[in-house]
N, C-alpha and C positions, 0 to 999 in steps of 0.2 A: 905667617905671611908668605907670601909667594915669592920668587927670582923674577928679579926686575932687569930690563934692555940695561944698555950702555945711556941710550939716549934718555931713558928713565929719572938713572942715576942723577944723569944730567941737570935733568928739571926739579929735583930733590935739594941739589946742592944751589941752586937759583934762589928757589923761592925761599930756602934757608938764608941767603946771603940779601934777600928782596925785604923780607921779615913784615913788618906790615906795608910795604906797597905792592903784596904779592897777586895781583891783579893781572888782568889777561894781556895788556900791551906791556906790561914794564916787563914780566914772563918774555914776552916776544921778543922785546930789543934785546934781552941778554941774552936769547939762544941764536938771534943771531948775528950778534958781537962776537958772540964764543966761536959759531961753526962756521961765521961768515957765508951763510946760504940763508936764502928767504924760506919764511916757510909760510906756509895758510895757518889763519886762526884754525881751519877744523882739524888739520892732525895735532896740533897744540891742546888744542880743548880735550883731542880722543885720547891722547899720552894722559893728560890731566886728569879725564875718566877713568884711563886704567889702572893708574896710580893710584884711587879714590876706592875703588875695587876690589882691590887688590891690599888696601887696607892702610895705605901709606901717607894718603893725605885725606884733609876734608874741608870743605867747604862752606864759606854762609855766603848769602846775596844781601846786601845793601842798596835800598833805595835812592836812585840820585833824588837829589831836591830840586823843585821844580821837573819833573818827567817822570815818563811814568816807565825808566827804562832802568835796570838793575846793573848792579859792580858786583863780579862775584870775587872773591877775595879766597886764597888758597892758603891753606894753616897745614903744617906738618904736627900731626898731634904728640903730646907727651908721650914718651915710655909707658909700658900699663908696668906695675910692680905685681910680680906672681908669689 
C-alpha cells in the first residue's frame, strides 16, 4: 500500500468512526466539524478515490427506493492475512 496525506488519515479514521453510515454527507459534516472549514463534495469524493486507489477503502452503490439515484457507502476493508 502506498503513504497516505494527513488529510487521508483523516478520512480513514471518519469513516472508521461513521461504520455503516459511511456515506458522502455524514463523511462531509465530520470533516468539517473536525477542520472547521467547508469543503466541496468534489475534493471529498477525489481523497475518497485516492484512498480507494491506493488500496485503503472500497466501495458499493446502493439504490435509493423510489429514484433512480444512488448512496455510495464507503467500507475500510479487512486486514488481508499473508
Amino acid at each position: 500500500m502506498e503513504i497516505i496525506t494527513v488529510n487521508e488519515e483523516m478520512l480513514l479514521i471518519i469513516i472508521w468512526q461513521l461504520k455503516e453510515e459511511a456515506y458522502g454527507f455524514p463523511i462531509m459534516k465530520k470533516v468539517m466539524e473536525f477542520t472547521k472549514k467547508k469543503i466541496s463534495y468534489g475534493s471529498l469524493y477525489n481523497s475518497l478515490n485516492n484512498l480507494a486507489k491506493k488500496g485503503y477503502l472500497t466501495y458499493s452503490k446502493e439504490s435509493l427506493k423510489m429514484s433512480k439515484e444512488e448512496k455510495v457507502k464507503f467500507i475500510i476493508p479487512s486486514p488481508r492475512k499473508e
